[in-house]
SEKOLPA-286377 format. One record per residue (C-alpha): residue in three letters; x, z, y; chain. Coordinates in Angstrom, 2 decimals. Layout:
! residues N
("ALA"; (X; Z; Y); "A")
...
This chain:
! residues 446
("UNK"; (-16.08; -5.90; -7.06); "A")
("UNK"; (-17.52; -8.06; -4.88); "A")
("UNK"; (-16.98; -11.51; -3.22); "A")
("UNK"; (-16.93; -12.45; 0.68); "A")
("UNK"; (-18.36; -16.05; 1.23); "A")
("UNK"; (-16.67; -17.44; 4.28); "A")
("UNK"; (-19.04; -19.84; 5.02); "A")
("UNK"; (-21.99; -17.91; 4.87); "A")
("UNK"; (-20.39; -14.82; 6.13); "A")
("UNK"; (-22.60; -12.44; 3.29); "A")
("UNK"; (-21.52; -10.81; 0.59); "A")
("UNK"; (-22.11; -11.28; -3.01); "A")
("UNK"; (-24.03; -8.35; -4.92); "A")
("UNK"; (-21.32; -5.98; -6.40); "A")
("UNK"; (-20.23; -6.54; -10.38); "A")
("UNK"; (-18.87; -3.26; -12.26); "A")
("UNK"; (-15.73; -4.32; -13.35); "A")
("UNK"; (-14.47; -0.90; -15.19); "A")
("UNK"; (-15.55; 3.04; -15.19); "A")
("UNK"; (-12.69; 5.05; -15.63); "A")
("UNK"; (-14.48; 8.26; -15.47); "A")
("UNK"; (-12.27; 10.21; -12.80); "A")
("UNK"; (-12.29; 10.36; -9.09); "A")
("UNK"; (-8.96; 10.29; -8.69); "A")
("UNK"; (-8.23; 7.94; -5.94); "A")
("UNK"; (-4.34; 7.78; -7.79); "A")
("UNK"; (-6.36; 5.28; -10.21); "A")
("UNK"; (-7.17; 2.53; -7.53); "A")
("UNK"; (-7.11; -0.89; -8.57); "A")
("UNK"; (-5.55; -4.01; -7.22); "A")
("UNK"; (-7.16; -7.56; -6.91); "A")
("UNK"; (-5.41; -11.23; -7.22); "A")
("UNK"; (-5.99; -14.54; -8.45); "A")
("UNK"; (-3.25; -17.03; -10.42); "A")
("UNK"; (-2.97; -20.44; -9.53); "A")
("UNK"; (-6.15; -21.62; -11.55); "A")
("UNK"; (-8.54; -19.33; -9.32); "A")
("UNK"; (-8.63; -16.41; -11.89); "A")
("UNK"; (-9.08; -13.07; -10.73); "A")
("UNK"; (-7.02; -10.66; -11.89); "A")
("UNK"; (-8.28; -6.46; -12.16); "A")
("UNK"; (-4.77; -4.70; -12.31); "A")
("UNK"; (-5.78; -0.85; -12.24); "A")
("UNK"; (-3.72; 1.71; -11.69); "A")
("UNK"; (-2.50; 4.70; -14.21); "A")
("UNK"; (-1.91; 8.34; -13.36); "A")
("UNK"; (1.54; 9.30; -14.72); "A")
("UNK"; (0.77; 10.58; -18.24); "A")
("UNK"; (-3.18; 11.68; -17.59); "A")
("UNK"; (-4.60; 7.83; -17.55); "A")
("UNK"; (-3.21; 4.34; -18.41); "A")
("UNK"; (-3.24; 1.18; -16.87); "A")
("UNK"; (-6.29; -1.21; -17.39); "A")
("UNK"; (-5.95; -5.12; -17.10); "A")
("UNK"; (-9.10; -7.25; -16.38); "A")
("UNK"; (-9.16; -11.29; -15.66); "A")
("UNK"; (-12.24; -13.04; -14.80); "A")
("UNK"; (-14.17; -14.93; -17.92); "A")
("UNK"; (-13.83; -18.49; -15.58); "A")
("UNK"; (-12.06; -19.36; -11.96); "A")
("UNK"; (-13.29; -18.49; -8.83); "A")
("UNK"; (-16.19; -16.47; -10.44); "A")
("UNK"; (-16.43; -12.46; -10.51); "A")
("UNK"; (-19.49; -12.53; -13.29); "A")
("UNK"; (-17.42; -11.37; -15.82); "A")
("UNK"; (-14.44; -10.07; -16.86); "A")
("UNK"; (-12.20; -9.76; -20.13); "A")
("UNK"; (-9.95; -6.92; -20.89); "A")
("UNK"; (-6.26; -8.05; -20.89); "A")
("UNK"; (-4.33; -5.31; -20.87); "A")
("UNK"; (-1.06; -5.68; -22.25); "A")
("UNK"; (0.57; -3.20; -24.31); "A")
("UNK"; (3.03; -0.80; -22.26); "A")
("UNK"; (6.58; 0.53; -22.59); "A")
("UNK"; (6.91; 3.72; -23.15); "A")
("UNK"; (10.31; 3.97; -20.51); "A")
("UNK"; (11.90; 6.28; -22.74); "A")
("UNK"; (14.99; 3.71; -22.58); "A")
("UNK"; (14.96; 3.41; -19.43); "A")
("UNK"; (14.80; 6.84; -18.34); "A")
("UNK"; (18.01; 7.18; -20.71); "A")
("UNK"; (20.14; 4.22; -18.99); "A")
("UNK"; (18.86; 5.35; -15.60); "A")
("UNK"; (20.59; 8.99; -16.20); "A")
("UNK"; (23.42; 6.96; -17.81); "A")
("UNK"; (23.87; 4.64; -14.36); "A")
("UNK"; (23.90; 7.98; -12.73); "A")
("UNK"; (26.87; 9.74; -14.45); "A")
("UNK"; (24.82; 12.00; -16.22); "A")
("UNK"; (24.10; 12.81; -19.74); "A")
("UNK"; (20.14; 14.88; -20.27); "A")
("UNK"; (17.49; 14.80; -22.55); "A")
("UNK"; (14.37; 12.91; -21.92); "A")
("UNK"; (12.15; 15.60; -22.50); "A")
("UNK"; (8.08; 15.59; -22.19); "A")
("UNK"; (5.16; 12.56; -22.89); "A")
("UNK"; (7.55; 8.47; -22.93); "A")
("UNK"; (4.62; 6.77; -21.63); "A")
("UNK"; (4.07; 7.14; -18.10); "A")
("UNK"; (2.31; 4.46; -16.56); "A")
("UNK"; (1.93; 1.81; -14.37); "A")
("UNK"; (1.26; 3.83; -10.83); "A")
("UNK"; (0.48; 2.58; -7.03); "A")
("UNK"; (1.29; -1.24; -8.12); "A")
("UNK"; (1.32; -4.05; -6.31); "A")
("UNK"; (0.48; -7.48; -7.81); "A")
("UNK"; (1.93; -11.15; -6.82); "A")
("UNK"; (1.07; -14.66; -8.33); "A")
("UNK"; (4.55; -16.18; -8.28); "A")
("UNK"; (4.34; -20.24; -9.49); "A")
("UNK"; (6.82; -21.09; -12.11); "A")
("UNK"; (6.37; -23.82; -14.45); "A")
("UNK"; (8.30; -22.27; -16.70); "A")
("UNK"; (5.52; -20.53; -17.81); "A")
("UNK"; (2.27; -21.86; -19.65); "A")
("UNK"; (0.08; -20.52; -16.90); "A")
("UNK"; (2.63; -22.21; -14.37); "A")
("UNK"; (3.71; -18.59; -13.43); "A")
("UNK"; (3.21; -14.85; -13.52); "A")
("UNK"; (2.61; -12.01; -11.48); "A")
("UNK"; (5.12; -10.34; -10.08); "A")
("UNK"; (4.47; -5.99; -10.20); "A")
("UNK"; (6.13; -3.55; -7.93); "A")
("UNK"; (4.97; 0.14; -8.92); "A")
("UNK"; (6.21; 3.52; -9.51); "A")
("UNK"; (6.56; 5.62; -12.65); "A")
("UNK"; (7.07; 8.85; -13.12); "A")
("UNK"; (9.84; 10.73; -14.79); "A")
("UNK"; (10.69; 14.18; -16.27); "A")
("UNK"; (14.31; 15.27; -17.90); "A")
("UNK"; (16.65; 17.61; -17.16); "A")
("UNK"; (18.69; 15.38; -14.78); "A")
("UNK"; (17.75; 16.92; -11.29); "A")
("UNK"; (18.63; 13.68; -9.06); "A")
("UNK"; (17.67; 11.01; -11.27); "A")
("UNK"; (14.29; 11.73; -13.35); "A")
("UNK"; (13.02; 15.19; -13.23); "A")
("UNK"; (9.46; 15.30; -12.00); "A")
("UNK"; (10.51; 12.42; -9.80); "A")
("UNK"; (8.92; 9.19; -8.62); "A")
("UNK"; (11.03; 5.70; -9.69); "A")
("UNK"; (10.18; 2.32; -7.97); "A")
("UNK"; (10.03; -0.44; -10.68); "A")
("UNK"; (9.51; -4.17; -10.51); "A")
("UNK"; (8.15; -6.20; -13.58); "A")
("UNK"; (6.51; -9.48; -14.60); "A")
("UNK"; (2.82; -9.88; -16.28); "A")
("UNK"; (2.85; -12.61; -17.96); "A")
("UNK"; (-0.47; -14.25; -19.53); "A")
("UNK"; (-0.33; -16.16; -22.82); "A")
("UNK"; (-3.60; -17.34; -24.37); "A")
("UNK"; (-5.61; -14.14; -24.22); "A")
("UNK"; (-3.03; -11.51; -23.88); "A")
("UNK"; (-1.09; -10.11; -21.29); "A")
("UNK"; (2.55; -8.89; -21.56); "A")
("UNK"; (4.62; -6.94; -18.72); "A")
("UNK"; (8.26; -8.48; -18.96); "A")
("UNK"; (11.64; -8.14; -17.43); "A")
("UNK"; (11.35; -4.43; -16.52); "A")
("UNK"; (13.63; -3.56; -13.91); "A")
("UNK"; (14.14; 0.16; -12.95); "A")
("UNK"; (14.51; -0.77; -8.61); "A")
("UNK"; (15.32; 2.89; -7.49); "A")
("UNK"; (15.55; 6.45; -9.09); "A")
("UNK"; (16.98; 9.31; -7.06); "A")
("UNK"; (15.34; 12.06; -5.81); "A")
("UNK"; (11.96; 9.74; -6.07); "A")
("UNK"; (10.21; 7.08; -4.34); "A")
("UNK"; (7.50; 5.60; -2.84); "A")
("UNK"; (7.21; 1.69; -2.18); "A")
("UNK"; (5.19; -0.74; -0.25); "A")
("UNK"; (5.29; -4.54; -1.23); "A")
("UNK"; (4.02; -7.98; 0.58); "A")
("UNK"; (4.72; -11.48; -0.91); "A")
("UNK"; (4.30; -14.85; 0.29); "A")
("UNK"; (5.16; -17.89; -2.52); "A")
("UNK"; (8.70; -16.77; -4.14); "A")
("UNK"; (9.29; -14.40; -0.95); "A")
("UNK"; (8.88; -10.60; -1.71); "A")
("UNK"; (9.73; -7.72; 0.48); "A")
("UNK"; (9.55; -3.95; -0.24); "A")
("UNK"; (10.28; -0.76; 1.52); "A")
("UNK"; (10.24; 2.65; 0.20); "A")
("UNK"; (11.50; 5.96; 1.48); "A")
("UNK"; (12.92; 9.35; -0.50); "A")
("UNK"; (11.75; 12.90; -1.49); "A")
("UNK"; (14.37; 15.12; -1.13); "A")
("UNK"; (13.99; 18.06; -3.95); "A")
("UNK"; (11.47; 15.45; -5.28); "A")
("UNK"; (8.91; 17.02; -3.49); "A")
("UNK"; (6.17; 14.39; -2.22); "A")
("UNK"; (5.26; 16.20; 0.91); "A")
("UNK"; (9.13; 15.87; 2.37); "A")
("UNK"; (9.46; 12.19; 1.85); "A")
("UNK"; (11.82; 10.39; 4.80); "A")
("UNK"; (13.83; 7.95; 5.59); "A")
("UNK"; (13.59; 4.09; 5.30); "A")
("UNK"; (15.11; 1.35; 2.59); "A")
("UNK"; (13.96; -2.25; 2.58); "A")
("UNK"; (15.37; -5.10; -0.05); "A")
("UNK"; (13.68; -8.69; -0.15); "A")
("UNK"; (13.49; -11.66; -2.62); "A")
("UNK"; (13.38; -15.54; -2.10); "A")
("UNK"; (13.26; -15.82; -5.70); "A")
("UNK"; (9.98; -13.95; -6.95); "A")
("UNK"; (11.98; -10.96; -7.42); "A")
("UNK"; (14.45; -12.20; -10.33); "A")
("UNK"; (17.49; -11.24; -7.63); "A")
("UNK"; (17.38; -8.71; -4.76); "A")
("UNK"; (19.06; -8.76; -1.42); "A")
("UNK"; (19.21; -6.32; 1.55); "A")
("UNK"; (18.16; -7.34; 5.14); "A")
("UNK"; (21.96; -8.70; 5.92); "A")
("UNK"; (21.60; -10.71; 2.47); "A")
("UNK"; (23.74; -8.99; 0.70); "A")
("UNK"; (23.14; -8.87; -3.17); "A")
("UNK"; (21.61; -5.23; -4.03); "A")
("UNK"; (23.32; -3.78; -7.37); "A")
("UNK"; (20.29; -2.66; -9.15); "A")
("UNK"; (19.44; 0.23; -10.31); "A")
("UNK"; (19.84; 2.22; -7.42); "A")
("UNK"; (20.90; 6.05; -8.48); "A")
("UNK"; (23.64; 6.97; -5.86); "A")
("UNK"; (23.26; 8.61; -2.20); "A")
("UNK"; (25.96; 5.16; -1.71); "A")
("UNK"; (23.42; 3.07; -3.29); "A")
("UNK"; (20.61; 3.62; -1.15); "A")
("UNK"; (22.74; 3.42; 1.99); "A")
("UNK"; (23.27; -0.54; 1.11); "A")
("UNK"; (19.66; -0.98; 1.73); "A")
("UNK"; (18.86; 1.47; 4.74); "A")
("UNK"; (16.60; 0.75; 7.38); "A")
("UNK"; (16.92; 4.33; 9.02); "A")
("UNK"; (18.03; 7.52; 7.06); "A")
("UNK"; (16.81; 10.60; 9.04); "A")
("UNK"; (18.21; 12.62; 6.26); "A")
("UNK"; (21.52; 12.32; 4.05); "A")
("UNK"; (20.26; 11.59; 0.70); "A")
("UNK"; (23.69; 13.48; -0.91); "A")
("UNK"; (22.37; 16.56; 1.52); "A")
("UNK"; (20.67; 19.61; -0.47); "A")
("UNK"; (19.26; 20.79; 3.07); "A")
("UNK"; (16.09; 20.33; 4.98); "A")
("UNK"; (14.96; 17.52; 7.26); "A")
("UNK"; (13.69; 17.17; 10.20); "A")
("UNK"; (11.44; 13.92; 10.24); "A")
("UNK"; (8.85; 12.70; 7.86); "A")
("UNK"; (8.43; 8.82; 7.78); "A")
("UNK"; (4.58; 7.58; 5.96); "A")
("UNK"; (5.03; 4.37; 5.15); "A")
("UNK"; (1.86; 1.81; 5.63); "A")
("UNK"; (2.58; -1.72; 5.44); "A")
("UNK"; (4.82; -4.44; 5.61); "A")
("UNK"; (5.08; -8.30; 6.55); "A")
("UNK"; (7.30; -10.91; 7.76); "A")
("UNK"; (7.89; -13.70; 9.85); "A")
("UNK"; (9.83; -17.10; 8.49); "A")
("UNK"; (11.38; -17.13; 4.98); "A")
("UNK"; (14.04; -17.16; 2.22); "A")
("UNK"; (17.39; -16.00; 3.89); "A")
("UNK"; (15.97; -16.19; 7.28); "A")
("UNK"; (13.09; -13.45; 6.43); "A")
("UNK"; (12.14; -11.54; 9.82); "A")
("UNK"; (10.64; -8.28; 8.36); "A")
("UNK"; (8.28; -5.72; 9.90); "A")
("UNK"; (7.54; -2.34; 8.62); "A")
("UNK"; (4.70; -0.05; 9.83); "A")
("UNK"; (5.00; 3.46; 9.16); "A")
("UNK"; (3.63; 6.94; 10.56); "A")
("UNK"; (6.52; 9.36; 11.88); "A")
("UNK"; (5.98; 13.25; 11.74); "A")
("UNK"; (7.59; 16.62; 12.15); "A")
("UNK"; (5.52; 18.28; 9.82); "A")
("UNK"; (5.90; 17.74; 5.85); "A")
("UNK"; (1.62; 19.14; 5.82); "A")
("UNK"; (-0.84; 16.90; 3.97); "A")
("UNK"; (-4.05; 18.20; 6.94); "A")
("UNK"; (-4.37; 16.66; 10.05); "A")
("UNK"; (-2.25; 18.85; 12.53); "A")
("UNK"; (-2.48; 19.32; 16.80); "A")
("UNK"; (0.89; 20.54; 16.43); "A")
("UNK"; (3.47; 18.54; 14.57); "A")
("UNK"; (4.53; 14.95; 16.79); "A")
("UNK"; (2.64; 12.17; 14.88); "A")
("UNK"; (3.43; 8.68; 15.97); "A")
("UNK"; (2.74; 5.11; 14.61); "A")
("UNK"; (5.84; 2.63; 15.23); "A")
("UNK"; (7.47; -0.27; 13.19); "A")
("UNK"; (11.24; -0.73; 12.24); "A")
("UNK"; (11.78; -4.67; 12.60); "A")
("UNK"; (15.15; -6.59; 11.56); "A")
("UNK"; (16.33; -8.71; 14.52); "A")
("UNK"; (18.47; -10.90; 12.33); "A")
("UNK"; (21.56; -8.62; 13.08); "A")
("UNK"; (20.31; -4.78; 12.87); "A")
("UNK"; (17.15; -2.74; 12.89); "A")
("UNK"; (15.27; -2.04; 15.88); "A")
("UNK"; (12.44; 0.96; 15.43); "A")
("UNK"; (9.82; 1.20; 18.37); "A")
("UNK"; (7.17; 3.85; 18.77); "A")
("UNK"; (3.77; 2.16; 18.80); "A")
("UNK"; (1.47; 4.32; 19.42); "A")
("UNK"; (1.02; 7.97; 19.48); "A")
("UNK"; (-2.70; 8.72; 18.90); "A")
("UNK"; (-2.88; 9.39; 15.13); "A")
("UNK"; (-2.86; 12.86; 14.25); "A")
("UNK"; (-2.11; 12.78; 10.05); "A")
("UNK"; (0.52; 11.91; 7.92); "A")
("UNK"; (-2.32; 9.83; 6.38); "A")
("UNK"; (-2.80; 8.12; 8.98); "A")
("UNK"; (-3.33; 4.43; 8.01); "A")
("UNK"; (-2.33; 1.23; 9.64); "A")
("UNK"; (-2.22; -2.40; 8.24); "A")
("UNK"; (-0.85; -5.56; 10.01); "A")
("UNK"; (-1.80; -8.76; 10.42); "A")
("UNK"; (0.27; -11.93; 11.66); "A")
("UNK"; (-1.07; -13.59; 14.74); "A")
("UNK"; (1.12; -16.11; 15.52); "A")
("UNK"; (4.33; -14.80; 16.44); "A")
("UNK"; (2.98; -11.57; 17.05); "A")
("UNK"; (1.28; -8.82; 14.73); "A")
("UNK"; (-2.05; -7.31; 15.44); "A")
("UNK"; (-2.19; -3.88; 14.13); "A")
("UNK"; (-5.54; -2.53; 12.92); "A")
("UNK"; (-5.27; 1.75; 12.84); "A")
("UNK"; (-7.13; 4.84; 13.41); "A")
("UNK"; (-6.69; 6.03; 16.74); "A")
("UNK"; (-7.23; 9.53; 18.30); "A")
("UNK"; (-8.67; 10.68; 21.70); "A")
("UNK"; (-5.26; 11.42; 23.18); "A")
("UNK"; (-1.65; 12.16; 22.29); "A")
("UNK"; (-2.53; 15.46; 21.76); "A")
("UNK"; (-4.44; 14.25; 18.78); "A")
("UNK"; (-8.12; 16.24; 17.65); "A")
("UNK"; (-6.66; 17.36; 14.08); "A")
("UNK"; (-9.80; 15.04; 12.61); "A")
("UNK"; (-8.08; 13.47; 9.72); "A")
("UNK"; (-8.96; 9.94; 11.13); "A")
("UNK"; (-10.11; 8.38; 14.29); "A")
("UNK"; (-11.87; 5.75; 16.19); "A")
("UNK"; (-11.03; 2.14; 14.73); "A")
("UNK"; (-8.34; 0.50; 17.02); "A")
("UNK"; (-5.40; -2.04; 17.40); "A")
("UNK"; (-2.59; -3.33; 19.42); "A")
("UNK"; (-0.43; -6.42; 19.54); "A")
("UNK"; (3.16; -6.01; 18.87); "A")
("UNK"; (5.77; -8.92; 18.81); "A")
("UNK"; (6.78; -10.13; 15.41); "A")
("UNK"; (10.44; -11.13; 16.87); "A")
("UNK"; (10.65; -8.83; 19.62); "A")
("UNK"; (9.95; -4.99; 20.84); "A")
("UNK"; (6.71; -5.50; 22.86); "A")
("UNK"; (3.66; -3.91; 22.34); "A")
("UNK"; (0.47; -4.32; 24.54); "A")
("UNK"; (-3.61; -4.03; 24.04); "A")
("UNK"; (-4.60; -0.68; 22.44); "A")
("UNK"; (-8.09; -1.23; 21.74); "A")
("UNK"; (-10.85; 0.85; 20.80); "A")
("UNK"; (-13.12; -1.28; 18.22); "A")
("UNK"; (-15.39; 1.10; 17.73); "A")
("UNK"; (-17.19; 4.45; 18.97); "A")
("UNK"; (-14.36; 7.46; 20.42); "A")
("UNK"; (-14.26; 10.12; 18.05); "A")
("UNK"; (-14.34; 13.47; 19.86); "A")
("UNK"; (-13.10; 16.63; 18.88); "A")
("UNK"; (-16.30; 18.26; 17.73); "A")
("UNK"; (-15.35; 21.90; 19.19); "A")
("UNK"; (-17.46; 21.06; 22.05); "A")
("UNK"; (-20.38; 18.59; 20.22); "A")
("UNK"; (-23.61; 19.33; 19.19); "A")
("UNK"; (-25.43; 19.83; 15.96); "A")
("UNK"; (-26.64; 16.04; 16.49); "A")
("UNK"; (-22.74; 14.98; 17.11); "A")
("UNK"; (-21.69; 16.70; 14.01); "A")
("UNK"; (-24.00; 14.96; 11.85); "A")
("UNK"; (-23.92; 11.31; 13.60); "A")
("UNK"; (-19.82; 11.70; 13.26); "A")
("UNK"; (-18.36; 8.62; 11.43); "A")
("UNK"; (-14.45; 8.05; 11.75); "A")
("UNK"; (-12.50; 5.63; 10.21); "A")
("UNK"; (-9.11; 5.69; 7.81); "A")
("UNK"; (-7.20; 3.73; 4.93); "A")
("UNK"; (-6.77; 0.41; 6.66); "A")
("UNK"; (-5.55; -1.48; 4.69); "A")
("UNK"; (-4.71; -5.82; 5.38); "A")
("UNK"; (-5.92; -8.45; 3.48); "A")
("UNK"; (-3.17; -10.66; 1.19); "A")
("UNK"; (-3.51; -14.39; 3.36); "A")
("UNK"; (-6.63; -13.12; 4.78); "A")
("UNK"; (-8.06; -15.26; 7.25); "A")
("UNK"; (-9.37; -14.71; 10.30); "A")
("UNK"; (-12.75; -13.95; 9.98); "A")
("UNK"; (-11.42; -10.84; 7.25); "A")
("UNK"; (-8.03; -9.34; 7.96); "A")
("UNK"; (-9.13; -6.16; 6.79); "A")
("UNK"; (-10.97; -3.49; 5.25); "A")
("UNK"; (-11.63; 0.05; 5.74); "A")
("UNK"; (-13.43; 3.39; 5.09); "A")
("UNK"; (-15.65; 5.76; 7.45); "A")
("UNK"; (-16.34; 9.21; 6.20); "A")
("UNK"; (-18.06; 12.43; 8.05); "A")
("UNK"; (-15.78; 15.26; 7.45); "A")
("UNK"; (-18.80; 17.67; 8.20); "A")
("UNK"; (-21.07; 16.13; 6.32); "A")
("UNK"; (-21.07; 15.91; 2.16); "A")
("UNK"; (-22.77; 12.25; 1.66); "A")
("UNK"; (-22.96; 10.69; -1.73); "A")
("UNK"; (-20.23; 7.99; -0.55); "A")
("UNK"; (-18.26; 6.54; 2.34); "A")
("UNK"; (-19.05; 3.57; 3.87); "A")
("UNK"; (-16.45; 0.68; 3.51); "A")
("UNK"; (-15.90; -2.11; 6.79); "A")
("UNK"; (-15.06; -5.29; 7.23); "A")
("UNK"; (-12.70; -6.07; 10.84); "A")
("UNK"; (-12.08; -9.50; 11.67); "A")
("UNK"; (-9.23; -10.25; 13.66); "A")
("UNK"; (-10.87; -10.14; 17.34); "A")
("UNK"; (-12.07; -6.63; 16.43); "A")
("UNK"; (-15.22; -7.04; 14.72); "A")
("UNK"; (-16.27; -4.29; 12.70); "A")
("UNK"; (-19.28; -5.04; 10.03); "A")
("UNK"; (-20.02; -2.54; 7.39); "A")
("UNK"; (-20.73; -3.74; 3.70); "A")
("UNK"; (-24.36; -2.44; 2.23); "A")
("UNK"; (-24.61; 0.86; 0.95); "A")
("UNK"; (-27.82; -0.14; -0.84); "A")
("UNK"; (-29.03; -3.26; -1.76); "A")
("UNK"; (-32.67; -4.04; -2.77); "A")
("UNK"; (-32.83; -8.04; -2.00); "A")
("UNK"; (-30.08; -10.98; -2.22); "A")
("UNK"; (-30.95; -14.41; -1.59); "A")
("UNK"; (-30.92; -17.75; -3.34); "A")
("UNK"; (-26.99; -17.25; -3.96); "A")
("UNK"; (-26.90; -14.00; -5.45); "A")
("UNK"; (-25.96; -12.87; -1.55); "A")
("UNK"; (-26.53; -10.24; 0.86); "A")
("UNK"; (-26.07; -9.84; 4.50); "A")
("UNK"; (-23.27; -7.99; 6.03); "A")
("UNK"; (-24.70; -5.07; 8.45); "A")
("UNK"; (-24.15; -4.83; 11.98); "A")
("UNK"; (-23.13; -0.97; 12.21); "A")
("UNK"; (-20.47; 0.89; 12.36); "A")
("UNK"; (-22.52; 4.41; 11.27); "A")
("UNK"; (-21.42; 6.09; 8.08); "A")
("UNK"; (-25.07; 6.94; 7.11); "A")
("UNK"; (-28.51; 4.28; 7.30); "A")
């Protein structure tokens, strides 16, 4: 971890916070701080493999050391079983209880209800195997939680199974006591053929959840009648056993206003093909579903991004959004797996989109570049927006050279008129403050 001083515009040098010992990217961690200035280390588990790993720094607004907090977890085993009872059904939980904390996302709410004058609010997934097909077998459920810290232990409270059938992925943005989340659904449970497009929202931290119209969502969510209360767009009938014909990606989400009157935008990549490789041939498209205060308007984007992992993060600007993504040479797409760093403006209350941008050097397909092209190569993916960042860091991002092995992948910096520096891959000198100077490139290699 390291820490961005916005005066000075360097860097600090980098503290290890934990080794896990895998290379799994499934075990990323997430970053936030309470209301004291204490960063919190939440990082992620991997199903039953690897567990979850809580670290808060030894004083506020200081990353020089860190204490292990991590709280003891549930084993779900319970609420596996009153899942498959919501459901109708009546299986075995069969297989390892403990499944972990997966692909969280972590919120200070304030409450001073609490001796730390609040908690953080956790939105994750956790994975489930029985013999109940829809419900919890080899499926992904969406969960939301509360870690609370008491003296020097955590504790993850008020678990609250969000939505189990035929699995889940969610994304999650928070603002005070506002929350929003979206997440889609794998038919067969398969990961590869998730689709369509649910969205709930808070104005209470999460302790109630309502649907765009502000309706009260009955929680969990097991039914194909469930999960229509809360749709955005459904390509595909959830109570359908057939096949479908459009992948949706999601990548982030935001929102304009608050409470009741919550203006929600969600960025997501669209796709014919269900393939996890960049592809010339499937229709890949960036666009954003938006709530207009009455219904759900969805607007193509962009359509130079040729991979269902295709990133894309937003950023308010005003009214508007600016969205940071990887773009491709043409709507053909190249089939690189990334692109050249971009963005675009879209409205944050209306349909428009304007700007496209190229922020950094085209990437070219390299069927026609030279030995010297292959090896110079540096494209740019995982874009990923900053919780309140401010202007001068919106953003962060990774380059990589998919013809060239390299002992790691540059990450960026992108402020929010474009500007691309790259954090140091080495460091042999920081100044009087511990510091180092960001570096004007956008290469992948020195």
């Amino acid at each position: 971890m390291a820490r961005f001083n916005h005066n000075t515009g360097k860097v600090s040098e980098p503290v290890l916070v934990h080794m896990k010992c895998t290379d799994d990217p499934h075990d990323n961690a997430v970053i936030n701080l309470d209301q004291a200035g204490y960063v919190y280390v939440l990082v992620s588990g991997r199903s039953t493999s690897r567990g979850n790993f809580v670290f808060k720094s030894s004083a506020p607004n200081s990353i020089e050391s860190f204490v292990d907090y991590t709280p003891l977890m549930d084993d779900y085993a319970d609420h596996f079983k009153d899942l498959i009872a919501a459901a109708g059904q009546d299986f075995p939980i069969s297989g390892t209880h403990y499944r972990g904390i997966n692909y969280p996302k972590m919120f200070w709410i304030d409450d001073p209800a609490y001796s730390q004058k609040g908690y953080f609010r956790l939105i994750y997934t956790v994975y489930c195997n029985s013999g109940e097909v829809q419900t919890c077998k080899s499926s992904r459920q969406v969960y939301s939680a509360k870690m609370v810290v008491d003296g020097t232990k955590a504790s993850i409270q008020d678990i609250t199974p969000i939505a189990a059938y035929k699995g889940h992925y969610a994304i999650a943005k928070a603002r005070g006591k506002d929350v929003v989340i979206a997440f889609n659904v794998h038919p067969g449970n398969n990961l590869d053929d998730r689709t369509n497009l649910y969205y709930m929202h808070s104005f209470d931290g999460g302790e109630n959840w309502f649907n765009a119209k502000n309706q009260r969502v009955s929680l969990p969510i097991v039914s194909p009648e469930g999960l229509k209360t809360v749709a955005v767009r459904e390509y595909y009938d959830p109570a359908s056993i057939g096949g479908i014909g459009r992948r949706i990606y999601m990548k982030d989400i935001d929102f304009m206003s608050s409470g009741m009157a919550k203006r929600p935008t969600i960025l997501y990549v669209g796709s014919l093909s269900g393939d996890h490789q960049p592809s010339t041939l499937a229709d890949h498209y960036l666009a954003k579903a938006r709530w207009t205060g009455t219904t759900w308007s969805n607007v193509r984007l962009a359509n130079q991004v040729d991979h269902n992992y295709s990133s894309g993060m937003l950023h308010p600007n005003g009214s508007d959004y600016r969205v940071f993504y990887p773009d491709t040479i043409d709507e053909k797409n190249n089939a690189m797996a990334g692109g050249a760093a971009a963005y675009l403006d879209t409205g944050g209350t209306s349909s428009s989109v304007w700007g496209r941008t190229l922020i950094s050097n085209d990437v070219v397909d390299p069927a026609s570049g030279s030995s010297s092209y292959l090896y110079n190569l540096c494209e740019y993916n995982y874009f990923k927006s900053v919780l309140n960042g401010s202007n001068d860091f919106v953003g962060i991002f990774a380059g990589g050279n998919m013809h060239q092995y390299r002992e790691g992948a540059p990450i960026f910096i992108v402020d929010l008129a474009g500007n691309i520096k790259r954090l140091p891959t080495s460091i042999n000198y920081v100044d009087g403050n511990g510091e180092v100077s960001l570096e004007n490139s956008e290469a992948c290699h020195n």
